[in-house]
N, C-alpha and C positions, 0 to 999 in steps of 0.2 A: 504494500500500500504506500503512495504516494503519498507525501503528507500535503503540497499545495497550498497557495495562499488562504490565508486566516483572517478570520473578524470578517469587517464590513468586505474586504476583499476577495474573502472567498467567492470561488465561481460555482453557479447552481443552477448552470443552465448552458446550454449550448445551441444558438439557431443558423442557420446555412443559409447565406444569401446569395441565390443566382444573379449575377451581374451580368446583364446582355447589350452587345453592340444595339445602338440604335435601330440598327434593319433587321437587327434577330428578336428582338423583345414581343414584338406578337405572337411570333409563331412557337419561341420559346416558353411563355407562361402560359399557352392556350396546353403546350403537349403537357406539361406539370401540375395542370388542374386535372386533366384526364389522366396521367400518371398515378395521382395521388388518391383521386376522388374528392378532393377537399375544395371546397368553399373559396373562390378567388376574390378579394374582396375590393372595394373600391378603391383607384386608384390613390395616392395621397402623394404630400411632396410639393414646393414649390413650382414644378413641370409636370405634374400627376408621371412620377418616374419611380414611387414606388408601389406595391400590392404585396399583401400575406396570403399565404395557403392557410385555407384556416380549416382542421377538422373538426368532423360533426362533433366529438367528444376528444376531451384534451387541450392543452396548453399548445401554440402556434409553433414551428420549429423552422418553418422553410417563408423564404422569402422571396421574392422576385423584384429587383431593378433594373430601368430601362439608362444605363451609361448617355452619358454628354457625347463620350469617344473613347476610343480603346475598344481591346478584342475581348468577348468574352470570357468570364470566368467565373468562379466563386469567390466566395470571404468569408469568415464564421464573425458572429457575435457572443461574446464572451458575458453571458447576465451575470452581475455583482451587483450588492448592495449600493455600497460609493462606487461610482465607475473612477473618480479622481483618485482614490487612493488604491485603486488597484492598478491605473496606470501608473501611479508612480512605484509602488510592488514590480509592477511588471519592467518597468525601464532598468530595478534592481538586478532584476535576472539579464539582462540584457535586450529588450525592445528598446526599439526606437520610436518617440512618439510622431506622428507626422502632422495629427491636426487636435486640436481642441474643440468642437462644437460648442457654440452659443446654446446646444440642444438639450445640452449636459453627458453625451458619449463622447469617447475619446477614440479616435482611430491611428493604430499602434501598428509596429514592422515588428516580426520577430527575428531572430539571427539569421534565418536562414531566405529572408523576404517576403512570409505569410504576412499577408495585410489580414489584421483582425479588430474589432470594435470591443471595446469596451463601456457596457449598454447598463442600465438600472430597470428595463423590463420587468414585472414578477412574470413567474412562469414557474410553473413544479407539474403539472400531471402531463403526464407519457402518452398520446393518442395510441391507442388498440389497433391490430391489424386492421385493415379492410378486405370485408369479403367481398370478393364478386360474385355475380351471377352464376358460374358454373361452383362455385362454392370454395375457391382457393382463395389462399388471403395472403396478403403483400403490406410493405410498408418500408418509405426509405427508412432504411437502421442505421447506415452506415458513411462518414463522410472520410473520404480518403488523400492523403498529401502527399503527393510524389516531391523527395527532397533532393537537390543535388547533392551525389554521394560525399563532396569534401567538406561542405557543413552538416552534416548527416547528424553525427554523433553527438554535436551540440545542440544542434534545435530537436534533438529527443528530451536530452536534460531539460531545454526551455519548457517544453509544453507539460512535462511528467512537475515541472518546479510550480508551472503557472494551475495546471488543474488536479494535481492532485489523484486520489480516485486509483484504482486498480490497472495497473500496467503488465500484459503477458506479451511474452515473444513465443508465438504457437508453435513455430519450429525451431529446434537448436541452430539449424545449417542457414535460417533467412534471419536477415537484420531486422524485417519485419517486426513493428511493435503496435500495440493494439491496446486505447485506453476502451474499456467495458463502459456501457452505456452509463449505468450506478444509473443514479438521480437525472441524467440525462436521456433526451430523448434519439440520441445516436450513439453509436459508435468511434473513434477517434482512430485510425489508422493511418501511420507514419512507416512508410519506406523508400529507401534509398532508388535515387535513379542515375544510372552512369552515364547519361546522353543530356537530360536535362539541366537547361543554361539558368533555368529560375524553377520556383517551386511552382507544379502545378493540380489542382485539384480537380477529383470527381467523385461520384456518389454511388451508393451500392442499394438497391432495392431486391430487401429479404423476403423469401416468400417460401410456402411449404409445397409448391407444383412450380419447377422453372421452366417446362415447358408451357403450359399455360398463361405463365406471365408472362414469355416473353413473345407469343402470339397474340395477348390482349397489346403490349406495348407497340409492335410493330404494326398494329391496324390501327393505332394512336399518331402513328408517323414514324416511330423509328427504323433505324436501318439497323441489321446484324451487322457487325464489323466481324468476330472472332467466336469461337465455339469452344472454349475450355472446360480440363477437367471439373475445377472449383469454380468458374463462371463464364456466363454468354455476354460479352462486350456488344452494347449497342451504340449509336449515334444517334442523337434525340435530336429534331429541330429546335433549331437556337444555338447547341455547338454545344450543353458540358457535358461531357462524358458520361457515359451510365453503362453499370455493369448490373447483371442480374444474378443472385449469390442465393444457396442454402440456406434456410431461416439459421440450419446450428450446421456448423462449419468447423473443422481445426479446433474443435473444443469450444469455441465463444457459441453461446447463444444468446443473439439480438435482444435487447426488452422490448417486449411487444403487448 
């Protein structure tokens, strides 16, 4: 067990925000309502550039933003008590602050270049799988950070320092490390990549039928990229990654 920031700075929550190029934000928050089955709510934001997936039961965890510019990608928000005093915890470990909001969140770099918010949200209940109609049930569990291998080993330390929470390496022979959902409504997965120039994310939708889900997703728009043993890599419109995964996998099973 990780011990993790303390007091008002503990984190007790974890939500994933899709951040979409301009020309991809329709098409990308129409596939993630139908992905998810949740509730897309109305736009907000100075630009109507932001919206939550909000499900029928449970605290909100995913989000969707329509970018100014730049290519798409994710970011997580970090829910703590004081978001101020957990960025300043967090700069101790070694983030870099990059902005302050008049909103009262703090949007933080971690060592290895994960852009992450530091938010005062509440949020505590875990949304339940969703069944579908043929009666299989799904739900994103998992968010995933491809790290470049030479900060690898540090921005492990960062996030096991910044949340705390139960830390397993599922296999002895992979660097692969995996914070357990606990009190959160995902998964945290951290592994090295030896090609990648910057950290990059994507998401893993757990489910107890993978073929099933991954013929509900593809008649939602996505494309199959890859066919693995442990998962089916798709391409979702709007461009983040998505991999469709075992609800219990290498020992972890998702909270769901």
């Amino acid at each position: 067990m990780a011990a993790g920031l303390t007091g008002v700075a503990r984190p007790y929550w974890l939500s994933v925000f899709l951040d979409f190029a301009p020309s991809e934000f329709d098409a990308g928050a129409a596939f993630w309502h139908s992905a998810t089955g949740y509730l897309l709510s109305d736009r907000r934001g100075g630009a109507d550039e932001f919206a939550t997936l909000v499900p029928a039961e449970g605290d909100d965890y995913l989000r969707v933003q329509r970018l100014g510019e730049g290519l798409t990608r994710l970011h997580l928000d970090v829910h703590v008590a004081e978001p101020w005093a957990a960025a300043e915890a967090a700069a101790s470990l070694g983030a870099e602050l990059v902005d302050a909001s008049p909103h009262g969140y703090f949007v933080m770099r971690s060592p290895a270049g994960v852009v992450f918010c530091l938010v005062g949200h509440p949020s505590s209940v875990v949304p339940g799988l969703m069944q579908w109609p043929d009666g299989h049930h799904s739900r994103v569990g998992q968010v995933c950070l491809d790290i470049p291998r030479a900060g690898y080993d540090r921005e492990v330390r960062f996030w096991r320092d910044l949340l705390g929470g139960e830390w397993v390496q599922p296999d002895a022979g992979d660097p692969l490390v995996v914070r357990g959902a606990g009190e959160f409504a995902v998964d945290l997965r951290l592994q090295p990549s030896m090609f990648a120039s910057h950290p990059l994310g994507h998401l893993h939708i757990v489910t107890d039928d993978r073929i099933a889900e991954v013929d509900r997703l593809v008649d939602a728009g996505a494309v199959i990229r890859a066919a693995r043993e442990a998962a089916i890599v798709l391409e979702p419109p709007g461009g983040v990654p998505l991999c469709v995964v075992d609800l219990q996998r290498g020992g972890i099973t998702c909270q769901a």
